[in-house]
C-alpha positions in Angstrom: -65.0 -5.3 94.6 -66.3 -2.1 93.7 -62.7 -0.3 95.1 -60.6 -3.2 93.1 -62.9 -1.7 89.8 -62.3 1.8 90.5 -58.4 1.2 90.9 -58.4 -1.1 87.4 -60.5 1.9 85.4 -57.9 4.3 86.9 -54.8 2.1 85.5 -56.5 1.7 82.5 -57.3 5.4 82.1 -53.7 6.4 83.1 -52.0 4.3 80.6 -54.4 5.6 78.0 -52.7 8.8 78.7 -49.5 7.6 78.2 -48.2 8.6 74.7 -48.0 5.3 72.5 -44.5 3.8 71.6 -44.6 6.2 68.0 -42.0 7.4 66.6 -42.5 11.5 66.0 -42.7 12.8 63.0 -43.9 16.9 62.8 -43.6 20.2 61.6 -43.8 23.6 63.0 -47.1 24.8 61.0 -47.7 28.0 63.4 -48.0 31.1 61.7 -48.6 35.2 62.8 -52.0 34.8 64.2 -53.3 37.3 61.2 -51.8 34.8 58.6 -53.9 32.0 59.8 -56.0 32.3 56.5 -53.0 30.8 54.7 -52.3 27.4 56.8 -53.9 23.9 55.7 -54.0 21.0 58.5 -54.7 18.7 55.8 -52.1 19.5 53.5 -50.1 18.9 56.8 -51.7 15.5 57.5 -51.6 14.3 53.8 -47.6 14.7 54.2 -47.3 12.1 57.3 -46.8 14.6 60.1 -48.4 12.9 63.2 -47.4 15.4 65.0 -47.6 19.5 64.7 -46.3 22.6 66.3 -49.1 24.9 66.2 -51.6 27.9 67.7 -54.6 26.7 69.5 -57.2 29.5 69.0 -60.7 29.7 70.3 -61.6 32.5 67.8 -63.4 32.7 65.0 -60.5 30.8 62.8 -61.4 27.5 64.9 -57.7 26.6 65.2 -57.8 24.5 68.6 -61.3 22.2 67.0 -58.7 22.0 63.7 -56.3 20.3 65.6 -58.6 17.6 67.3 -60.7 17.5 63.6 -57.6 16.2 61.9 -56.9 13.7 64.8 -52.4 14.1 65.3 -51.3 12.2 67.7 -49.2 15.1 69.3 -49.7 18.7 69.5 -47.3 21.0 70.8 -49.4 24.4 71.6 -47.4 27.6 70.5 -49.7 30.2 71.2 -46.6 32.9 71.5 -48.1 36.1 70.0 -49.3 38.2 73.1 -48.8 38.1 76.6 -51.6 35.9 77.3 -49.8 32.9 77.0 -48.8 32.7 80.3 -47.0 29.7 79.9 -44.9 31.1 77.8 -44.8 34.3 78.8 -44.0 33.2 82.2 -41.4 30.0 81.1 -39.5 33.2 78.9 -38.4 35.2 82.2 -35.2 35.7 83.8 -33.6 34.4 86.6 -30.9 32.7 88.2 -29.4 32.1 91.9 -25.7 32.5 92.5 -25.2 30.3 95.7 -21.1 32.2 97.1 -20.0 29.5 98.0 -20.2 26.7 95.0 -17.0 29.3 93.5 -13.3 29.3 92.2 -10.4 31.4 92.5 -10.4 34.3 89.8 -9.0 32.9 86.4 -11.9 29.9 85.9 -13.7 31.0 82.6 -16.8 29.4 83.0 -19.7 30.9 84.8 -19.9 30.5 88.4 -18.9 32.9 91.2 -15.4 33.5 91.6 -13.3 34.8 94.6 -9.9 36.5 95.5 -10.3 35.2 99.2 -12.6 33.9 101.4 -13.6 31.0 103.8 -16.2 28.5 103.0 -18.7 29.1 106.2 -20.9 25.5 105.0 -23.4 27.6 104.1 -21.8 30.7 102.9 -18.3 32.5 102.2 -17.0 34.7 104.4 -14.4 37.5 104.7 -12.8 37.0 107.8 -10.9 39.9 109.6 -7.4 39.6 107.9 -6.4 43.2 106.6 -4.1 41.8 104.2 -7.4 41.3 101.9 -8.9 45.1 102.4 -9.9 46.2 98.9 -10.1 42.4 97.3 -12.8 40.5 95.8 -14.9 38.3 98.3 -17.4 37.7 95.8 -17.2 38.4 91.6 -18.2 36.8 88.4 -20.1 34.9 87.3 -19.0 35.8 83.8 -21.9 35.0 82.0 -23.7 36.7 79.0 -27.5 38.4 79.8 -30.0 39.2 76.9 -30.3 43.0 76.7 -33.5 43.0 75.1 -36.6 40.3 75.8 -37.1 37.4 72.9 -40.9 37.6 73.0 -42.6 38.3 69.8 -44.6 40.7 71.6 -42.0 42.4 73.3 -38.7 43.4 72.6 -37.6 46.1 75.0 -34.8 46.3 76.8 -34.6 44.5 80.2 -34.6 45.9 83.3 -32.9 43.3 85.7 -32.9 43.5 89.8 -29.9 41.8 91.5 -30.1 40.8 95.6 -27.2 40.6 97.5 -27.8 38.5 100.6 -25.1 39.9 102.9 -24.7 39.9 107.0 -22.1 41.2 109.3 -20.5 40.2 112.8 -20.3 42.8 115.2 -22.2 46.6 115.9 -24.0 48.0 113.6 -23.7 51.3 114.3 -19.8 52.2 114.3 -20.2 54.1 110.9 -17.7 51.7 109.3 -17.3 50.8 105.9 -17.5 47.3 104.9 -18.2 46.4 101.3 -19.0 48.1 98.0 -21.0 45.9 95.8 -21.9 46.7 92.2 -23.1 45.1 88.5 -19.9 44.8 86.1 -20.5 44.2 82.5 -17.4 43.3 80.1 -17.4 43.4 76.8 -15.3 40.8 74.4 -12.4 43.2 74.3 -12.1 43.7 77.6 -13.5 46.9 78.2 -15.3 47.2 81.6 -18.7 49.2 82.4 -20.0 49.8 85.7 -24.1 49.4 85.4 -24.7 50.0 89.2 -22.9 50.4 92.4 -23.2 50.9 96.3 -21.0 51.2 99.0 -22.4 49.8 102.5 -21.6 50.7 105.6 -22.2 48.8 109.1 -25.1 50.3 109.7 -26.9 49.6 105.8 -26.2 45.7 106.9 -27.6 43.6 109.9 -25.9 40.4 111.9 -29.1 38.3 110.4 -29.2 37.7 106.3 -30.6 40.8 104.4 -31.4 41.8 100.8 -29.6 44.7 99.0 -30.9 45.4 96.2 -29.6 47.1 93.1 -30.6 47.8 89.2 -29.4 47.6 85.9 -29.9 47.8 82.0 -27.4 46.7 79.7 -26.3 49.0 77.1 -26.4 48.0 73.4 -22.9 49.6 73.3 -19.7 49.7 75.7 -16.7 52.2 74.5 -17.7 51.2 71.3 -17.9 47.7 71.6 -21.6 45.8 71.0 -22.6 43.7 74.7 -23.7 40.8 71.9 -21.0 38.6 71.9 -19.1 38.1 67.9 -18.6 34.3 68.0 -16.0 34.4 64.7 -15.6 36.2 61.6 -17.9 34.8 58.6 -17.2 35.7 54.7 -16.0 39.3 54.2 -14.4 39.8 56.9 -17.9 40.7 58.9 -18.2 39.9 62.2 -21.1 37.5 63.6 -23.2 38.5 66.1 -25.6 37.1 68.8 -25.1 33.5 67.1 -22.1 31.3 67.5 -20.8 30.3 64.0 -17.2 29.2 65.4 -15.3 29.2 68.3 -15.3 31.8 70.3 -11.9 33.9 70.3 -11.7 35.6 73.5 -10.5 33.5 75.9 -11.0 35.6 79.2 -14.2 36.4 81.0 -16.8 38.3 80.1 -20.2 38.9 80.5 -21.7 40.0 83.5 -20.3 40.2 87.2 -21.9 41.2 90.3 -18.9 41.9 92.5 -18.6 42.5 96.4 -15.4 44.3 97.2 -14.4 43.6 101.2 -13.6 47.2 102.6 -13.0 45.9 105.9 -13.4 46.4 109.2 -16.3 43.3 110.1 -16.5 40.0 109.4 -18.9 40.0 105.9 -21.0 36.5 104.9 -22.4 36.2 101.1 -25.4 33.7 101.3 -26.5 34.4 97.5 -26.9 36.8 94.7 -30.0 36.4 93.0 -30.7 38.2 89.5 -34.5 38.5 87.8 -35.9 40.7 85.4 -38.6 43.8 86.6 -41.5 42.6 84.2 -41.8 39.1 84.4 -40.3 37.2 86.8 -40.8 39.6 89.3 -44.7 39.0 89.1 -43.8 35.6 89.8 -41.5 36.1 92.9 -44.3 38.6 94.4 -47.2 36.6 94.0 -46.8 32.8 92.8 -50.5 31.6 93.7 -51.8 34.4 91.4 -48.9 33.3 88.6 -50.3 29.5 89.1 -53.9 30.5 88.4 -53.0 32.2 85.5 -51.2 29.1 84.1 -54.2 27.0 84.8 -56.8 28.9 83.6 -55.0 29.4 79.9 -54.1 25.6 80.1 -57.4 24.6 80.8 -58.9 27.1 77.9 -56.5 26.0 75.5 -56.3 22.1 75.4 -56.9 20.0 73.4 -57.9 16.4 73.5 -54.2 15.7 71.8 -52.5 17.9 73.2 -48.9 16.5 74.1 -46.9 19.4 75.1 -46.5 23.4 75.9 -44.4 25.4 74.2 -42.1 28.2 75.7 -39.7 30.7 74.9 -38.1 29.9 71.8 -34.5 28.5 71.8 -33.5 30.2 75.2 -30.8 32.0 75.1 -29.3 33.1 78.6 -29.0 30.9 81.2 -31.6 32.9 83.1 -33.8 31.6 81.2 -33.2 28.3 82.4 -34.9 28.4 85.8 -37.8 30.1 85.0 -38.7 27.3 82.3 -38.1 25.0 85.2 -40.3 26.6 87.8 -43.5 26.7 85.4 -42.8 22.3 84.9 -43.4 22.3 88.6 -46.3 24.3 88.1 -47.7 22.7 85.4 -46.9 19.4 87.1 -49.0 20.6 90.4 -52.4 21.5 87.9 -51.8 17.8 86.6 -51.3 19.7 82.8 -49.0 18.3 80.0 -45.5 19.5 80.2 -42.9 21.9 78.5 -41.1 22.0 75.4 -38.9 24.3 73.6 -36.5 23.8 70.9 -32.9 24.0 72.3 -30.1 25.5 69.9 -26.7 24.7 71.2 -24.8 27.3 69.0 -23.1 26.3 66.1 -19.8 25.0 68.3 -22.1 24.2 71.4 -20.2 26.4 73.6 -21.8 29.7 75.1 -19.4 32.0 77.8 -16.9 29.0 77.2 -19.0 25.8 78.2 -20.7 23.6 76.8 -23.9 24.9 76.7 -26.6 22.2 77.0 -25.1 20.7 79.8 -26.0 23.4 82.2 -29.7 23.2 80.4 -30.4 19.6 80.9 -28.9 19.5 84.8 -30.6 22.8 85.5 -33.7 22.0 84.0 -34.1 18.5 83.7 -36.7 18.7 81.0 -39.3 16.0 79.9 -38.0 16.2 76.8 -34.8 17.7 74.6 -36.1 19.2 71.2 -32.6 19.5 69.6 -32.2 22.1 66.8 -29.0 22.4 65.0 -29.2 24.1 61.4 -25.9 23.4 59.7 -26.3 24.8 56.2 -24.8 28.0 55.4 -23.7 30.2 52.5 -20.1 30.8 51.6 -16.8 28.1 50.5 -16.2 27.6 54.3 -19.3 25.8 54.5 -19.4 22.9 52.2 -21.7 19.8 53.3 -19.6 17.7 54.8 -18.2 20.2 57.1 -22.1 21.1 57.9 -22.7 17.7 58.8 -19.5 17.3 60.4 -20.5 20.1 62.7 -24.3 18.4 63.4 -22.3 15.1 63.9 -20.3 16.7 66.9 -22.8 18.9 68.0 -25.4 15.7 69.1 -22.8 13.5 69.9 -21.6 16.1 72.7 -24.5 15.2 74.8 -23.3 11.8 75.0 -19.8 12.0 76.3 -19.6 10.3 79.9 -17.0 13.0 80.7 -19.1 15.7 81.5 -20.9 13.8 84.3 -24.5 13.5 83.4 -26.7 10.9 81.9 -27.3 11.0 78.1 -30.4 12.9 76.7 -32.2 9.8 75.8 -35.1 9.9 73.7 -35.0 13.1 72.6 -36.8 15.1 69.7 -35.1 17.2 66.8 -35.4 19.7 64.5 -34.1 20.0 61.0 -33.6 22.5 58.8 -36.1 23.0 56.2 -35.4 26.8 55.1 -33.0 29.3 53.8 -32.6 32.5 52.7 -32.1 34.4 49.3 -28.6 34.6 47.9 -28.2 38.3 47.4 -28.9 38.2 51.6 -26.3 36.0 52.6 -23.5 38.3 53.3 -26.2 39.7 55.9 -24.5 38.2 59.5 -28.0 37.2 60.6 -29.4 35.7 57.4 -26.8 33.2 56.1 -28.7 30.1 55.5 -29.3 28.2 52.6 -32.1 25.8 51.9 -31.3 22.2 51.4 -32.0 20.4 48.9 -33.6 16.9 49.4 -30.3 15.2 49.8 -28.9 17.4 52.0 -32.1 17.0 53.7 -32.6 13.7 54.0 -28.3 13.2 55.1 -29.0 15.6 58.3 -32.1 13.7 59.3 -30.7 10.4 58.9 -27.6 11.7 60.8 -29.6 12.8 63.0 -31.6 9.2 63.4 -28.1 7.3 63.5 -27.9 9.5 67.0 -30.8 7.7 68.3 -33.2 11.0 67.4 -37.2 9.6 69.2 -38.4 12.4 66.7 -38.4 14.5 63.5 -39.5 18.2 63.3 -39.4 20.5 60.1 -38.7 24.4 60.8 -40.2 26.1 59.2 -43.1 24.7 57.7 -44.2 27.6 55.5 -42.3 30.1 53.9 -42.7 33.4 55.6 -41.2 37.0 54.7 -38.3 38.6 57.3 -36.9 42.0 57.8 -32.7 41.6 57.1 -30.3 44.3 56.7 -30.9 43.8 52.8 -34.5 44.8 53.3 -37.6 42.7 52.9 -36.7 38.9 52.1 -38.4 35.7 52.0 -37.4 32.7 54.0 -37.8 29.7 51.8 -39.5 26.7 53.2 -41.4 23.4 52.7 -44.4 25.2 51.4 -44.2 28.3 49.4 -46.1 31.3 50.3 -48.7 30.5 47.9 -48.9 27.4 50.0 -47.5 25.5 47.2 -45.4 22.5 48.2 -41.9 22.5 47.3 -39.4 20.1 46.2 -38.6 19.5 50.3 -42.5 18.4 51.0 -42.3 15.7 48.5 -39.1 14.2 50.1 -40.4 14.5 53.2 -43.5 13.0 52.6 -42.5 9.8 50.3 -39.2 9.4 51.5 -38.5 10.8 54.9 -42.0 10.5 57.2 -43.5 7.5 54.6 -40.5 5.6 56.4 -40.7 6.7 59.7 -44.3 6.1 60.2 -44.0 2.4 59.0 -41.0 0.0 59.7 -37.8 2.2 60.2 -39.6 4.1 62.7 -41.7 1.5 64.2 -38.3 -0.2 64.9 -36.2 3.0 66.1 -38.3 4.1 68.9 -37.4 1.1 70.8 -33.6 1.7 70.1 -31.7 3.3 72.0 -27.9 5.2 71.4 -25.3 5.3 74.0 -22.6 7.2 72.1 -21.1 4.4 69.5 -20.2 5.1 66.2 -18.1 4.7 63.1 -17.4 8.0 60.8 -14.9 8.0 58.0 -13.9 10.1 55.1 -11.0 9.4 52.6 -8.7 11.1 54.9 -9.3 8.5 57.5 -6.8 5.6 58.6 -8.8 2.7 57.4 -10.1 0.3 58.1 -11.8 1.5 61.1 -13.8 -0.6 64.3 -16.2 -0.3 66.4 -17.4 -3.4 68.2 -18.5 -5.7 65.5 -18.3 -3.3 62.2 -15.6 -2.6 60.3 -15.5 0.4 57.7 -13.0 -1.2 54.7 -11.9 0.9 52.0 -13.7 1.3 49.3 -12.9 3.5 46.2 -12.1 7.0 47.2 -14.6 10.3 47.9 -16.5 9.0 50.5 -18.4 10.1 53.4 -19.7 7.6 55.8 -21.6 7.7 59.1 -22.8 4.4 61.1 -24.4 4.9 64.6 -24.3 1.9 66.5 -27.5 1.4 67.9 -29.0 -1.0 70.8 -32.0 -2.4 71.5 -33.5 -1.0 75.2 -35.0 -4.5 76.5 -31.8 -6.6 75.4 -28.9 -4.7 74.5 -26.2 -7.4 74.8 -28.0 -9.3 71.8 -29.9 -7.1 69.6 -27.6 -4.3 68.3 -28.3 -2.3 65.1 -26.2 0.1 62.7 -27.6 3.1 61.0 -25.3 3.4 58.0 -25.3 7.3 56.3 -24.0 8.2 53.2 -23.1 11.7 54.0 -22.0 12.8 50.4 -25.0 14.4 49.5 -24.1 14.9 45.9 -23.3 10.5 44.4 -24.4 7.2 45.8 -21.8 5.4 46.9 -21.3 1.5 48.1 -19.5 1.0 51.4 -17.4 -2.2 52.1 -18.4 -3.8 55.8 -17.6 -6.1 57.7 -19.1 -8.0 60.3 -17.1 -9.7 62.8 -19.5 -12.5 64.4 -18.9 -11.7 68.3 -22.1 -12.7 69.9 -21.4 -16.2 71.1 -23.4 -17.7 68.9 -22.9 -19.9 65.5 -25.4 -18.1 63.2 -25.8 -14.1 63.3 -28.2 -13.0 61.5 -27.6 -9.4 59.3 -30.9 -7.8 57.8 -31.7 -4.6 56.4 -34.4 -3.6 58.3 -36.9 -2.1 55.9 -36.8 -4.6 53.2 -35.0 -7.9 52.2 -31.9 -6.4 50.3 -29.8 -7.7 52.6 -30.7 -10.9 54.8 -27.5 -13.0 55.7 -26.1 -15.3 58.3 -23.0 -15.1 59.2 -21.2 -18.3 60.4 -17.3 -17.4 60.3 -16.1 -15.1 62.8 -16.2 -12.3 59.7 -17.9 -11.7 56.7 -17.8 -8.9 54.1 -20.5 -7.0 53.3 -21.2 -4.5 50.6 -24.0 -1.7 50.7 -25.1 0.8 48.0 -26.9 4.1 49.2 -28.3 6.8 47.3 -26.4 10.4 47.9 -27.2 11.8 51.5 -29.5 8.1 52.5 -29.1 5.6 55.5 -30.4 2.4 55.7 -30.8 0.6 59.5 -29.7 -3.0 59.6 -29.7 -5.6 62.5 -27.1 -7.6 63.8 -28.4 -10.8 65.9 -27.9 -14.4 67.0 -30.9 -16.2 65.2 -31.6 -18.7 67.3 -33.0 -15.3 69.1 -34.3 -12.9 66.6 -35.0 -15.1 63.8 -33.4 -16.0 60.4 -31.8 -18.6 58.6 -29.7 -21.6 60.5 -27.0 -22.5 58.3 -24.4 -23.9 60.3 -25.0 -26.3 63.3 -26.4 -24.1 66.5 -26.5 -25.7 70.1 -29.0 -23.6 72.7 -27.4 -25.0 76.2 -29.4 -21.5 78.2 -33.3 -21.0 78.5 -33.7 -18.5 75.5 -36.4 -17.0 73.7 -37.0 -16.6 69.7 -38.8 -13.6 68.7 -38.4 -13.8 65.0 -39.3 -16.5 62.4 -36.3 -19.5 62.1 -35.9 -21.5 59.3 -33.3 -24.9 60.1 -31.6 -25.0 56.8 -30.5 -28.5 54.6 -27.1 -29.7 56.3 -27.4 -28.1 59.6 -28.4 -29.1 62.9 -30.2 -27.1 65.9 -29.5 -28.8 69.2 -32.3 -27.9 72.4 -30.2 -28.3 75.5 -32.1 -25.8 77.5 -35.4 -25.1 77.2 -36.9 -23.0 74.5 -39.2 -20.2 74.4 -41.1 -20.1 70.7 -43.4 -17.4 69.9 -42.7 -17.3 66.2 -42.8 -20.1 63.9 -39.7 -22.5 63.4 -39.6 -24.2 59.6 -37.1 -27.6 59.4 -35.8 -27.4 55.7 -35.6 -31.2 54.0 -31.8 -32.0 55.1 -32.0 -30.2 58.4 -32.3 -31.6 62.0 -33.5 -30.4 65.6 -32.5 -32.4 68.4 -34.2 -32.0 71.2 -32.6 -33.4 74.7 -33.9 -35.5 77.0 -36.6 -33.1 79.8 -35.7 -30.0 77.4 -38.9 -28.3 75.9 -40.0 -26.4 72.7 -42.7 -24.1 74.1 -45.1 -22.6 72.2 -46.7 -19.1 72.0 -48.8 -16.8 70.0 -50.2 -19.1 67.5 -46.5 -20.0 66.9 -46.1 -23.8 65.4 -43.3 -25.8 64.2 -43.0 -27.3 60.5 -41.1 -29.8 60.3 -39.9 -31.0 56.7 -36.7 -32.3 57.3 -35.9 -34.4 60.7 -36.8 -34.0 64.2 -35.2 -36.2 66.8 -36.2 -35.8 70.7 -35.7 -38.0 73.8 -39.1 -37.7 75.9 -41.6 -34.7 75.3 -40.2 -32.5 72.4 -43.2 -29.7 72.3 -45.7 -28.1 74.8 
């Protein structure tokens, strides 16, 4: 009895842990350690935010009792000022392994190692002895981009990076022959080619067992001229863009960094791996993992809270080294039973880094908990009106989606939305374009964002904070001034944006799910357009609309929702819909979600709609069979398949619901004078949840009707 107890407490206690069915709604409130004085958790709370991206501080400033004080649901810990967050300091090293033989031939853009020649040995590539391929590549690319310089806040130095070649040979080892040279290659955009490191080996530098060669680099700010930072397009002026992606890129080669293993020869060479890592972090980790894993529990056990929901770690990585590392502290963080990681994940303004898509490599490399999505679309300048903005945030999370690239979609995943900008006079400075929404354009890119099946919504940044820009000193604008004053941004937020997510349209979103389906049209577009059962019609002209089709995750065949955007952030709008009844059923119910606007059944096999939505606002409505999800009977409904109904039913005057299977009730049904239920000999109304039946008009049943 006593073990039977123990095992119930421990269920019970595990799904206590378990964070509740809510849907997310934050901000990233962290500040510079010495501006603590300036932030206020309740302001915070009083806005809606359930949720907050914050320091948790054991000094004097009481940060980490704060955060339990004004009971969140969620915190995400970003203590990312010093060193001593070892869970960021460690998740925010570099490393990656190059296996040789998961290649292509020389010409493949993307990164992975490449090869002039070679056999596929199972386990590695090999040279063979064939002279013909003296002074060829066995081994080169990967063609990727490194960072130069670390992304910490406490450290920006340049990066001093250790490469391993895992090479063997067949045959003596003490001839004298030479056999490879292997070396670090960076390229630069243009094409121009620097040598970082090299070595020639002979025979006797090599053994017929795997070794490690070992060589160094840096990687110069500068090559003939050219910046290693790759320009992704040209922005207004003529100025090229650095270091962030805001269009495609224009070099279509290869470039980045190779390490390359030119066969000289003379034995049979085998390349296992190539392994790259930086000196000062990951290093520490590769020499002495037990003393890396107490330093990761130590700081998690000092610095959690009671809500703690997640860790944060390096900040929007960059490099796909960074990938690895983030993945190695999960599994440690997983073995010391501690919450998990987080990070926000920008995909670059076209997705595409060293020509691929960028977040596919993240998600199958890492596998994270959880995707925190940022995408900040609004920029300065004629090329970057709103509904090209949103047009890019559109594509950028429906990427993730596309069955094509061969991995599951991201699921319930977080994101981040753009609650800052910059000062005009700055916005011809190449890193400080943005421009702060207003509340339309606010609200359009998180309602975009929810019509993508978003599980979350996070504000960056939450206060307004002075940068350094090539302009000198300017402020980035914010949600709060810097006189923690709130702006026209925390108003909409809190009334309009997290008042709704925190009540109905959230409550009924987190247990929705998006599997890629959608509508978008503009005036441009060949109307009308379909997508299962919704039709976009024409309707007057300058429009701008967005509908997500949406699914519901215990009973997706029935339950199906729209999220319908107005994505002209600048005039309401009414868009013409219609609903093509598909379901199999007689009555299909279509409901705005939040409030009774719009509650029809349909009973044709169409019916037009019309919707009015304020500039930049979305509105979630359900499409379902009634005699399932509730609503109003109007035309004569026959159930001939066990079923359950989940919603209120009302039987209306002139039509007739016929039980030919039994029935399931676990909300109330209501029989309007003039309407019937028929119930069929040995079927059943069942009853559950207090549920009852009124009956006002007529109820005719052979044997037992209700149980």
């Amino acid at each position: 009895m006593k073990a039977a107890f123990s095992f119930l407490l421990l269920c019970l206690l595990c799904f206590a842990m378990l964070p509740q069915q809510k849907f997310r709604t934050g901000v990233y409130a962290n500040l510079p350690p010495d501006q603590n004085s300036r932030q206020n958790l309740w302001q915070v709370k009083n806005m809606g935010a359930n949720s907050v991206i914050h320091h948790s501080r054991t000094d004097a400033w009481h940060s980490k009792d704060s955060l339990e004080y004004y009971g969140f649901d969620d915190v995400i810990i970003f203590n990312a000022y010093n060193n001593a967050d070892y869970i960021h300091h460690y998740s925010g090293g570099y490393y990656t392994r190059w296996e040789a033989e998961n290649n292509e031939l020389i010409g493949g853009k993307t990164p992975v190692v490449k090869y002039e020649f070679g056999i596929d040995s199972g386990t590695s590539w090999m040279s063979g002895l064939s002279s013909n391929n003296i002074g060829k590549y066995l081994i080169t690319g990967p063609d990727y981009v490194q960072d130069r310089k670390y992304k910490f806040y406490y450290d920006t130095s340049t990066i001093s990076y250790s490469v391993n070649f895992r090479l063997r040979i067949d045959g003596s080892l003490t001839a004298g022959d030479s056999v490879c040279e292997i070396s670090v290659r960076y390229r630069t955009i243009d094409n121009k080619d620097s040598i970082l490191s090299k070595k020639k080996l002979f025979d006797f530098d090599l053994s017929n067992s795997f070794d490690t060669i070992r060589l160094h680099y840096t990687i110069p700010e500068k090559i003939y001229g050219t910046t290693t930072e790759i320009p992704y397009g040209i922005i207004s002026g003529g100025k090229e863009k650095y270091g962030d992606a805001h269009l495609d890129e224009p070099y279509d080669g290869s470039y980045g960094v190779q390490f390359n293993v030119k066969w000289l020869g003379n034995r049979n060479l085998y390349v296992d791996y190539i392994e790259v890592y930086d000196d000062n972090v990951w290093a520490n980790y590769l020499e002495d993992q037990s003393y890396v894993k107490n330093l990761i529990s130590s700081y998690s056990s000092t610095y959690r809270t009671n809500n703690t929901r997640y860790w944060y770690s390096l900040d929007e990585p960059q490099s796909i080294d960074n990938y690895e590392p983030y993945k190695m502290v999960q599994h440690v963080l997983d073995s010391i039973g501690s919450q998990p990681l987080i990070t926000a994940f920008y995909p670059a303004w076209d997705g595409k880094k060293n020509h691929e898509f960028t977040i596919k490599r993240f998600l199958e490399t890492v596998q994270p908990e959880r995707l925190m999505y940022d995408y900040y679309p609004y920029y300065y300048g004629d090329d970057y009106p709103d509904e090209k903005c949103l047009r890019q945030q559109h594509d950028l999370m429906q990427e993730p989606f596309i069955e094509s690239y061969g991995f599951p979609p991201i699921g319930d995943y977080y994101y981040v939305v753009q609650s800052f900008g910059y000062t005009p006079e700055c916005s011809t400075d190449a890193d400080h374009q943005s421009r702060k929404p207003n509340s339309r354009q606010l609200r359009a890119s998180v309602m975009l964002a929810l019509a993508h099946g978003t599980k979350g919504i996070f504000f960056w940044p939450y206060y307004s904070y002075n940068t350094t820009s090539k302009c000198g000193t300017i402020l980035t604008n914010a949600i709060v001034d810097t006189l923690n004053n709130p702006t026209e941004l925390y108003y909409e937020i809190k009334n309009n944006i997290f008042s709704r997510l925190n009540s109905t349209l959230g409550n009924t979103l987190v247990n929705l799910k998006y599997k890629g389906n959608y509508i978008n049209v503009t005036q441009q577009s060949q109307l009308p357009v379909s997508n299962d059962y919704l039709t976009l019609q024409s309707n007057g002209s300058d429009f701008n609309w967005h509908a997500g089709l949406l699914l519901d995750k215990k009973d997706s065949v029935n339950n199906k929702y729209f999220l319908l955007v107005n994505l002209r952030t600048d005039t309401v709008r009414t868009a013409k819909l219609e609903i093509t009844n598909n379901s199999g059923y007689n009555n299909l119910r279509v409901r705005n979600v939040e409030d009774s606007s719009l509650d029809t059944t349909v009973t044709s096999s169409a019916c037009t709609l019309y919707q009015t939505l304020q500039a930049g606002d979305g509105k979630l409505y359900q499409v379902a069979p009634v005699v399932k999800y509730g609503g109003k009977i109007k035309t004569n409904e026959t159930i001939s398949l066990p079923i359950s109904l989940l919603g209120e039913l009302t039987v209306e005057s002139g039509a007739t619901l016929t039980i030919s299977a039994n029935y399931d009730i676990y909300k109330n049904i209501t029989v309007n004078a003039g309407g019937s239920i028929i119930v069929t000999e040995g079927k059943q109304l069942k009853f559950y949840d207090g549920a009852y039946l009124n009956v006002n008009g007529n109820l005719t049943a052979n044997g037992s009707p209700t149980d």
